[in-house]
C-alpha positions as CSV (number, residue, x, y, z in Angstrom):
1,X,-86.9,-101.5,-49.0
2,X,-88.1,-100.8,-45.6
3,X,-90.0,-97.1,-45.4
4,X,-89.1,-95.0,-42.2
5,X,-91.3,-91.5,-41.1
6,X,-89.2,-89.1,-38.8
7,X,-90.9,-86.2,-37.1
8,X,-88.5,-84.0,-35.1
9,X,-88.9,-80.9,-33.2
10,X,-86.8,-78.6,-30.9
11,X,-87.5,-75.5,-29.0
12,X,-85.8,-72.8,-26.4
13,X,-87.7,-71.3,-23.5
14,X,-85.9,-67.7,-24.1
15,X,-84.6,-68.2,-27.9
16,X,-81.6,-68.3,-26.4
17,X,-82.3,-70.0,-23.8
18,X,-82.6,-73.6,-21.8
19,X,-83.6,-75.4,-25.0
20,X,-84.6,-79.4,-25.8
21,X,-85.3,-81.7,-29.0
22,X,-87.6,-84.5,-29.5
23,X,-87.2,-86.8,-32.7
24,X,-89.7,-90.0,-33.0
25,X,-89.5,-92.7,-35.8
26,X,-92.8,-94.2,-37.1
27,X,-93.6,-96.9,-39.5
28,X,-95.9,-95.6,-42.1
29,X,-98.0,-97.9,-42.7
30,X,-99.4,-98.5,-39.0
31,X,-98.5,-95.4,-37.2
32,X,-96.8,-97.5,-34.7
33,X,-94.0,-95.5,-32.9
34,X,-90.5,-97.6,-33.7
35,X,-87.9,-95.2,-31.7
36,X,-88.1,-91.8,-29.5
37,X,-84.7,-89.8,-28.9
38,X,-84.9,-86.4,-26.7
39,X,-82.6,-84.7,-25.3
40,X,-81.9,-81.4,-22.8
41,X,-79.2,-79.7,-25.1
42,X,-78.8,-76.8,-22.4
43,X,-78.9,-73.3,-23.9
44,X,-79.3,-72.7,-27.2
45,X,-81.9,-71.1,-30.2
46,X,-84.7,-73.2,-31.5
47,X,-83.2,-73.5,-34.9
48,X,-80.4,-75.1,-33.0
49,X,-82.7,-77.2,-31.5
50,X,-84.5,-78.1,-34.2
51,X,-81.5,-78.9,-36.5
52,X,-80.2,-81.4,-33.5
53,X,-84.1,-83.0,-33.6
54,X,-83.2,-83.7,-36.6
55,X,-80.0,-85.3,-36.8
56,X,-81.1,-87.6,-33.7
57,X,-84.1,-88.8,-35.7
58,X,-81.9,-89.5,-38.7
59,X,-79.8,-91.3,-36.2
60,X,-82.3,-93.4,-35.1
61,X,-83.7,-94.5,-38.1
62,X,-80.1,-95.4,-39.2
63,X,-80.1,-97.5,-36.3
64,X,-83.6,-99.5,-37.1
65,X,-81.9,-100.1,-41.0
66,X,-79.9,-98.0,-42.9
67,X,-81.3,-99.3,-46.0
68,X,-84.7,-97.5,-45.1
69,X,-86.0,-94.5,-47.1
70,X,-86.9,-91.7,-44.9
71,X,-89.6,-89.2,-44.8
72,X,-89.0,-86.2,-42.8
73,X,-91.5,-84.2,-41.1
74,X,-91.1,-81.0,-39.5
75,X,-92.9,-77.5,-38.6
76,X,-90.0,-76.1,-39.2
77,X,-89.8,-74.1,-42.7
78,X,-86.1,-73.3,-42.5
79,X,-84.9,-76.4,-41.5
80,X,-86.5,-78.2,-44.5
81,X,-86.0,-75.7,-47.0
82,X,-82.4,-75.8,-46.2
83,X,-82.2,-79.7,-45.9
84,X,-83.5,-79.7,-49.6
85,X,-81.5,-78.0,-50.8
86,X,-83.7,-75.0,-51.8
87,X,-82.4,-72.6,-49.2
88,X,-79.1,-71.3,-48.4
89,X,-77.2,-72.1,-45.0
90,X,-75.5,-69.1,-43.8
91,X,-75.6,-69.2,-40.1
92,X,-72.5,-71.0,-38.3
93,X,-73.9,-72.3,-36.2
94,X,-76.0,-74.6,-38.1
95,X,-73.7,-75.4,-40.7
96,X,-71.9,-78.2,-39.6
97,X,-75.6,-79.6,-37.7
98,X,-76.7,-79.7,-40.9
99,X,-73.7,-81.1,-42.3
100,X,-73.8,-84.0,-39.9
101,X,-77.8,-84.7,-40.9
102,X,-76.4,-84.9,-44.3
103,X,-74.0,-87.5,-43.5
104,X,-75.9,-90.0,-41.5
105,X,-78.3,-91.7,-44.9
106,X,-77.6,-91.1,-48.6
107,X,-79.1,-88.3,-49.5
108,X,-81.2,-90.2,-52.1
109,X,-82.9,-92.4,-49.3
110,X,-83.9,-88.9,-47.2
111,X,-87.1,-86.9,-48.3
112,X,-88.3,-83.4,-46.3
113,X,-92.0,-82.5,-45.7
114,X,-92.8,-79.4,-44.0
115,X,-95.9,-79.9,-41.7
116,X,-98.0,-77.5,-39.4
117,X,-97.4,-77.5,-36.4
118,X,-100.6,-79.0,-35.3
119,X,-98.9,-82.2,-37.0
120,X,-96.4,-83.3,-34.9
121,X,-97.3,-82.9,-31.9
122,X,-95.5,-86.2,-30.8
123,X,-92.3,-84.7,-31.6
124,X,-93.1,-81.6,-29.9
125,X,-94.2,-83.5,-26.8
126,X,-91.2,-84.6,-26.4
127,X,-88.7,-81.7,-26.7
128,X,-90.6,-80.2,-24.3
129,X,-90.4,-82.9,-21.9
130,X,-86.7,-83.2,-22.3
131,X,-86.8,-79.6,-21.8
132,X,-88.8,-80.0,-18.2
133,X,-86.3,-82.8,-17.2
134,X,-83.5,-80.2,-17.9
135,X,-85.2,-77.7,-15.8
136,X,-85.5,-80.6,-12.9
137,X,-81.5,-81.0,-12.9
138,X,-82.2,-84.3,-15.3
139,X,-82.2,-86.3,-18.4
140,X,-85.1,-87.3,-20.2
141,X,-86.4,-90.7,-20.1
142,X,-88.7,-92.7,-22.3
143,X,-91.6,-93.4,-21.5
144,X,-94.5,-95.7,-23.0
145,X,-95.8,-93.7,-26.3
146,X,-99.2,-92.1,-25.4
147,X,-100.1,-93.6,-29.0
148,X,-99.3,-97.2,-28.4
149,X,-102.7,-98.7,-27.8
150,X,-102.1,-99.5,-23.9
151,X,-102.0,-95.5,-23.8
152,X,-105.3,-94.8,-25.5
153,X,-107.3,-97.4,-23.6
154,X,-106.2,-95.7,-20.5
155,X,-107.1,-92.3,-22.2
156,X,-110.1,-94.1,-23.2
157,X,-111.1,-95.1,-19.6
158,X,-110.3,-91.6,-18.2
159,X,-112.7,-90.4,-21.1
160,X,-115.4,-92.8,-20.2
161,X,-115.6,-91.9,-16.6
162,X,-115.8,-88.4,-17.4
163,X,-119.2,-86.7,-17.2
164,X,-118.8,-85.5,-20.8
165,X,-120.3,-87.8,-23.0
166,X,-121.9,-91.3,-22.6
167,X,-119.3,-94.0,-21.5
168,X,-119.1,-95.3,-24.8
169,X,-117.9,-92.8,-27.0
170,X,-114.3,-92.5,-25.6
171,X,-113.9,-96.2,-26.7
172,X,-114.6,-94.8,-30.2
173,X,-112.5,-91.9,-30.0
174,X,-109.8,-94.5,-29.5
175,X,-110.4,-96.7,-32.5
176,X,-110.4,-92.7,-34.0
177,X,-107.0,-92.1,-33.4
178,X,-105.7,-95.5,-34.2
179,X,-107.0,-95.5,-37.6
180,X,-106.0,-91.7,-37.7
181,X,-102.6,-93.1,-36.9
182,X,-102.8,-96.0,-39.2
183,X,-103.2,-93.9,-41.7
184,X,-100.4,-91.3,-41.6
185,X,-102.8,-88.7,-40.5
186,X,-101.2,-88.2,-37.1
187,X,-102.9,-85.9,-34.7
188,X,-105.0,-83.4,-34.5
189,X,-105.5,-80.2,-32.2
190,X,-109.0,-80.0,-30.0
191,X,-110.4,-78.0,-32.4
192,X,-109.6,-80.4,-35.1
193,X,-110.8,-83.4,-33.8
194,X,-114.1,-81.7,-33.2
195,X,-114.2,-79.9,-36.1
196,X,-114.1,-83.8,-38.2
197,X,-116.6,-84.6,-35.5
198,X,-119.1,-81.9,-36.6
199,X,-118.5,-82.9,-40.4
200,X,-119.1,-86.8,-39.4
201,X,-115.5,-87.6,-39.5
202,X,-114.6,-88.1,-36.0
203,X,-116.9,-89.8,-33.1
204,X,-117.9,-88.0,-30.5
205,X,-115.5,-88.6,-27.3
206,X,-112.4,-87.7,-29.5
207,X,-112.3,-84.2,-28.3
208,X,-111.3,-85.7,-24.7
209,X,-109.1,-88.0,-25.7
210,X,-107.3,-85.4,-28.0
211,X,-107.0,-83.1,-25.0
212,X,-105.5,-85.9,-23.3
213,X,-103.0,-86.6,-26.3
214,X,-102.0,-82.8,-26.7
215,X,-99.5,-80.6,-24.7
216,X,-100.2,-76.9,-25.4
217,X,-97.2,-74.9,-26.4
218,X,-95.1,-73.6,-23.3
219,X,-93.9,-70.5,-25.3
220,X,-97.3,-69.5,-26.1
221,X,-99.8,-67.7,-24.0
222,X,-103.1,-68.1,-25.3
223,X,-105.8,-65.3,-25.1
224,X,-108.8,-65.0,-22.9
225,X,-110.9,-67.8,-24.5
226,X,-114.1,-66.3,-26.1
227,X,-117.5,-67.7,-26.6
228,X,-118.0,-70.0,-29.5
229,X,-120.2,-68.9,-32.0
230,X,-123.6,-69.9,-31.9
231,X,-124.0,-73.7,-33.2
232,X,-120.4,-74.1,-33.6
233,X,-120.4,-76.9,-31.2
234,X,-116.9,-76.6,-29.8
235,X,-114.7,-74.1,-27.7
236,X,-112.3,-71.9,-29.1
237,X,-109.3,-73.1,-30.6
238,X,-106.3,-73.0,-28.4
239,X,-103.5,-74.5,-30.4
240,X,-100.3,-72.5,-31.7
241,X,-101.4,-69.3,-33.4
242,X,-99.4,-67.1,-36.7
243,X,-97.5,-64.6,-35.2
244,X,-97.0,-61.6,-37.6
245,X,-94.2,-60.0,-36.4
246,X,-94.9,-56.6,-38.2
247,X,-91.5,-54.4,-38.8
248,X,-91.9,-50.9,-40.3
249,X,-89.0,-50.2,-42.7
250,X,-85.6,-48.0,-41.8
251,X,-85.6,-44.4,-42.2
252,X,-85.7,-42.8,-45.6
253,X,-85.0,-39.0,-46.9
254,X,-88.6,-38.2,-46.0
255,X,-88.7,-39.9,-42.7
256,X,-87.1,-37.7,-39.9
257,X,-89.4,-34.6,-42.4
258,X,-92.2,-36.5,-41.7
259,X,-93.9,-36.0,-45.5
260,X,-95.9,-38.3,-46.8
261,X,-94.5,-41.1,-48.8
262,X,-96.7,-44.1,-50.2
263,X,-96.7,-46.5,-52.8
264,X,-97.9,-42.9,-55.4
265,X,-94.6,-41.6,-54.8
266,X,-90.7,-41.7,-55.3
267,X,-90.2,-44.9,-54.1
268,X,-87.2,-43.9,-51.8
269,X,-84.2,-45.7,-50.8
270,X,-83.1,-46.3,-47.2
271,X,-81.0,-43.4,-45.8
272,X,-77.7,-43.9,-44.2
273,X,-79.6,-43.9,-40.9
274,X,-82.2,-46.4,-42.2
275,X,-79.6,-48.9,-43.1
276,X,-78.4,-48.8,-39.6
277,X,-81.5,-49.6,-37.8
278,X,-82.1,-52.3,-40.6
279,X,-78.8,-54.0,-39.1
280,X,-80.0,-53.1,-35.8
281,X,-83.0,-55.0,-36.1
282,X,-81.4,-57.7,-38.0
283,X,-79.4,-58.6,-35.3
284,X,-82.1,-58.4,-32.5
285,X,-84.6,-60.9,-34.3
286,X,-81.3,-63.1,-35.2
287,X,-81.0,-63.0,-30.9
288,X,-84.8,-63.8,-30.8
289,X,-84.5,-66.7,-33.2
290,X,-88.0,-67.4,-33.2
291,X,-88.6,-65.9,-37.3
292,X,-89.5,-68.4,-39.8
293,X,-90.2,-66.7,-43.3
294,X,-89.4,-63.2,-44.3
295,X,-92.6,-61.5,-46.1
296,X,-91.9,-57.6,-47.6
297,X,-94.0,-54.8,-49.0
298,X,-92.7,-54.2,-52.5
299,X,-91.4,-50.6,-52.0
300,X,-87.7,-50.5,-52.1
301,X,-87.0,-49.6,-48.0
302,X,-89.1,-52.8,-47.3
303,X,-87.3,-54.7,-49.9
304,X,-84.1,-53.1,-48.4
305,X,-84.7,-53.3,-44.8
306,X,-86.1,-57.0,-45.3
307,X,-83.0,-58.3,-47.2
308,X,-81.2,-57.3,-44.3
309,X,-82.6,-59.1,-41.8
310,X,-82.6,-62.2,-44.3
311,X,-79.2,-61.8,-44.9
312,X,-78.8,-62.2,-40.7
313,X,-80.9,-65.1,-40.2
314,X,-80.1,-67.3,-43.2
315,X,-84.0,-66.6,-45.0
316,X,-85.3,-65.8,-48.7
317,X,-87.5,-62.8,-49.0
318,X,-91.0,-63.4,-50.2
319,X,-92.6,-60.1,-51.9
320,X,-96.0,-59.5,-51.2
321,X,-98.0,-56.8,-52.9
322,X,-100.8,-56.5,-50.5
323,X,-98.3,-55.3,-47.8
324,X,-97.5,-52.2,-50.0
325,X,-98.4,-48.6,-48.5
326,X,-101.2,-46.5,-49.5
327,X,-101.3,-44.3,-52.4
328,X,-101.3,-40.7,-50.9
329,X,-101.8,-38.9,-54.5
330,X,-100.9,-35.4,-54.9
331,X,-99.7,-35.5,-51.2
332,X,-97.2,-37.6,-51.8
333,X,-94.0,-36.0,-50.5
334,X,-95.4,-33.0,-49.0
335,X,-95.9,-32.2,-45.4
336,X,-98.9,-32.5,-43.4
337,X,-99.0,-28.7,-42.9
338,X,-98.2,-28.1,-47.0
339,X,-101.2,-30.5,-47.1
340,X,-103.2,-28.4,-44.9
341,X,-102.0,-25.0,-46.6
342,X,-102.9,-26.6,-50.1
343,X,-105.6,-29.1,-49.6
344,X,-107.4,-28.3,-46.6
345,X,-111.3,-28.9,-47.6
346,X,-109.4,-32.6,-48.5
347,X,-107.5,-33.1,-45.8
348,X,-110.5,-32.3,-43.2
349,X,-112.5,-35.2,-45.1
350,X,-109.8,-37.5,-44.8
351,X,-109.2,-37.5,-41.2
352,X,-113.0,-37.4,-40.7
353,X,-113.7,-40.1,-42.5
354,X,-112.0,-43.7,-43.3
355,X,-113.6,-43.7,-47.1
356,X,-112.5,-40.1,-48.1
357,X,-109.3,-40.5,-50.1
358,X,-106.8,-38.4,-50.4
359,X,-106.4,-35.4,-53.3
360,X,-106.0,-36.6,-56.8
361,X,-106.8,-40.1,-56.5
362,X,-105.3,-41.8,-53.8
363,X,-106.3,-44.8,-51.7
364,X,-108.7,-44.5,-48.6
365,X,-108.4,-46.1,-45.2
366,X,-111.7,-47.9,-46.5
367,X,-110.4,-49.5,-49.2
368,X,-106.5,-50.0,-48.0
369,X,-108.2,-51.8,-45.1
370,X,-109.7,-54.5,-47.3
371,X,-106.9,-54.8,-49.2
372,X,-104.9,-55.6,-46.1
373,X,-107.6,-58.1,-44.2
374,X,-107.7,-60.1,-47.4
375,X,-103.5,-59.8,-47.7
376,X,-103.7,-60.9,-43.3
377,X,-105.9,-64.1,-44.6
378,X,-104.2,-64.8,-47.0
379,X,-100.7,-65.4,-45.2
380,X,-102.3,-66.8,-42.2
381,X,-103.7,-69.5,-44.3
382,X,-100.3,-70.6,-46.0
383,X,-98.4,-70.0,-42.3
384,X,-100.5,-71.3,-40.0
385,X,-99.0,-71.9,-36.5
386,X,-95.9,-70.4,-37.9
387,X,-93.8,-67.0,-36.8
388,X,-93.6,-64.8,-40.0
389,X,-91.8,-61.4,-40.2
390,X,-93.8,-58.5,-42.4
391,X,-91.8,-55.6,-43.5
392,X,-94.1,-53.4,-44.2
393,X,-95.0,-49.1,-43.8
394,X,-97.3,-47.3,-41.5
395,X,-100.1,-47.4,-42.6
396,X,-100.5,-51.2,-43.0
397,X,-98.8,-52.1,-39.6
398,X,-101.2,-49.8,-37.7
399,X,-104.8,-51.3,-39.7
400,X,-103.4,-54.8,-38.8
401,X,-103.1,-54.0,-35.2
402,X,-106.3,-52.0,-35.3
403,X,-108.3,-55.2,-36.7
404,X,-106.2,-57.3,-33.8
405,X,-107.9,-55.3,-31.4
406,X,-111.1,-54.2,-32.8
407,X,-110.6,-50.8,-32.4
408,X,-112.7,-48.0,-34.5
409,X,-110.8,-46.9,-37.4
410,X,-110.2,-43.5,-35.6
411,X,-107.6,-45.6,-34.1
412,X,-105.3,-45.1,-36.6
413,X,-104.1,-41.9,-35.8
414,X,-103.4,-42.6,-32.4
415,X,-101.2,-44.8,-32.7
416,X,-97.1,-44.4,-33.0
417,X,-95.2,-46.3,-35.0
418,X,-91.7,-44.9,-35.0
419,X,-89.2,-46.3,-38.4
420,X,-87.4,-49.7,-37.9
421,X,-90.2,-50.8,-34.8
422,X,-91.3,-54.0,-34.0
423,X,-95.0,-54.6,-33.4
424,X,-96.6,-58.4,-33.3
425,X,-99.7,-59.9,-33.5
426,X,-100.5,-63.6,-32.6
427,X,-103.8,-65.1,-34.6
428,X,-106.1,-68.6,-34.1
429,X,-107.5,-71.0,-35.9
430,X,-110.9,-69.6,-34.4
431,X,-110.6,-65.7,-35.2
432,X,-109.3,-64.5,-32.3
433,X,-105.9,-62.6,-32.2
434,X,-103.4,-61.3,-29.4
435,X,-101.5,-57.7,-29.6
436,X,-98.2,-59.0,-28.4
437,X,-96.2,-55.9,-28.7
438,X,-96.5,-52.3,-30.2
439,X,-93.7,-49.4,-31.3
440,X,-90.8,-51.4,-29.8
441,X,-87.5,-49.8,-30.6
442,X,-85.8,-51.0,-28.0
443,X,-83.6,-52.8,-30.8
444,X,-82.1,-49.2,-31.7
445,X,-80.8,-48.1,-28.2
């Protein structure tokens, strides 16, 4: 039975907005490219998007033989998990798209892989130029595959007549990609390819012809590049970061008294008012359609607020403990002038210092802050290049943007962070990261 590999992608430039797919068949065993299908869909999400990738790349493997078993490979978490069966389907509007993938193979010949993003860059190439045709009053049209091997001898070429490396070596980086190819591997970002080619994987020249293989994301804006460490041998990594989209949970009891309330205390449930800016914000990310997975503290106004926005956009709810707030010991429900009035010698420490904890036993901005950098690796190595929403408290969301920005750990009290606000934080694959937005309520208006 012939074997099929079907990487699809789709994205909008607005989320809603004027959005494009890009599907490519490819025979396993060589690498060689057997079908492309893109298409500018108009306006739409890019889970819409992505869903219609799909069913085009399932379309055109049917077309080669429908006989064929079919690997499917795509960046996108949701639309595999739901294609397997693991995840529920609630929004309407991808029902029925994923209703008609369903129908096009058996579902016994059809297997789902999620991949990084970093992986399928073909696909992703080519949504985006059905999106710029769109955007030109047009259709997209195929053209010859930058991986068929007329591509990379031109890409070769160009590589050999630039000043970079001896004439050679591009040649190389050609043969690279084929066998990279050959072998399911697929590409790899700039800082891949000379990340094997520091280890002795990958010859030198590759990097160019990788930058010549590679479109950078057009709904990304990547950071001022930095210098590269010393002997690092490569520039900085500008492929799709993690965004943490960092939500601080609804309002509680304690919340409009301002008391303190961490993970020592009552545990609290969302007030009346908190479960309203929970829907609030549900419905503004479910506009956004750019969140992937769902990641909450394990306090029950996370849990709460998270589920909400779950429910909205058709996502599971992973708990993470790391995420939880600070213990605030004998503070815990009391004001910051009870505090004062009771504790002041204690209080005076704590604000003065980050490794003074608070009265009876609680946690210290010293130690919560390595908790939370080791939680922030932690998810950024099992979402990389991926959009992930953390539900999460105060103090958390503000250390996280602290470390984003390097700031002293004064920082932290100069910083608001109002209930049910959005904050976000882009991070790369070589250590730097991007404040994208801070305190945004705009949501609750």
């Amino acid at each position: 039975m012939p074997k099929f590999v079907v990487e699809a992608d789709g994205g909008s430039r607005g989320n809603p907005g004027p959005a494009g797919y890009g599907s490519v068949v490819l025979d396993p065993a060589t690498g060689e490219t057997l079908a492309e299908r893109a298409e500018y869909i108009g306006v739409a999400t890019n889970n819409v998007a992505e869903y219609k990738g799909l069913v085009a790349g399932l379309q055109a493997a049917r077309e080669l033989d429908p006989d064929a078993e079919v690997l499917v490979r795509m960046d996108s978490k949701l639309v595999v998990e739901q294609m397997s069966g693991r995840w529920k389907i609630k929004h309407p509007d991808m029902k029925p798209l994923a209703a008609q993938a369903a129908k096009i193979l058996p579902r016994a010949q059809v297997t789902y892989e999620w991949i990084p993003r970093e992986r399928n860059k073909h696909a992703d190439r080519l949504a985006n130029e059905a999106m710029d045709a769109g955007k030109r009053g047009e259709q997209w049209e195929p053209v010859n595959s930058p991986h068929s091997s007329a591509a990379l001898d031109a890409s070769a070429a160009r590589a050999a007549a630039s000043p970079q490396g001896p004439p050679g070596d591009a040649a190389k980086g050609a043969a690279a990609v084929r066998a990279a190819l050959a072998s399911g591997g697929g590409t790899r970002t700039r800082a891949g390819a000379a990340a094997g080619a520091s280890a002795g994987s990958a010859p030198a020249g590759a990097d160019t012809l990788f930058a010549d293989l590679e479109d950078l994301d057009d709904l990304q804006e990547a950071p001022e590049p930095a210098a590269p460490a010393a002997g690092q041998g490569w520039g900085p990594d500008m492929g799709t970061p993690a965004t943490f989209v960092l939500l601080r949970h609804g309002e509680t009891a304690l919340t409009p008294q301002k008391r303190f309330s961490g993970s020592g205390g009552s545990d609290p449930e969302l007030s009346a008012a908190g479960r309203r800016q929970a829907a609030a914000v549900a419905e503004s990310l479910a506009a956004r359609g750019t969140i992937q997975t769902v990641v909450s503290s394990p306090l029950r106004r996370c849990r709460e607020t998270a589920q909400a926005v779950a429910d909205r956009l058709g996502l599971e709810v992973t708990v993470e403990e790391g995420l939880r707030e600070v213990d605030f010991g004998a503070w815990e429900g009391m004001t910051f002038g009870e505090v004062r009035e009771r504790f002041p010698d204690d209080l005076q420490a704590w604000l003065d210092s980050p490794k003074a904890a608070p009265t009876g036993g609680g946690e210290s901005f010293a130690s919560a802050t390595r908790r939370i950098s080791a939680t922030r690796d932690r998810l950024l190595a099992a979402h990389a290049g991926r959009t992930v929403l953390l539900v999460s408290h105060v103090t958390p969301v503000k250390i996280l943007v602290r470390l984003a920005l390097g700031a002293p750990p004064e920082a932290l009290f100069r910083m608001e962070l109002s209930a049910a606000s959005l904050s976000a934080v882009a991070y790369y694959a070589d250590g730097n990261a991007s404040l994208r937005l801070l305190n945004d309520t705009s949501h609750l208006r």
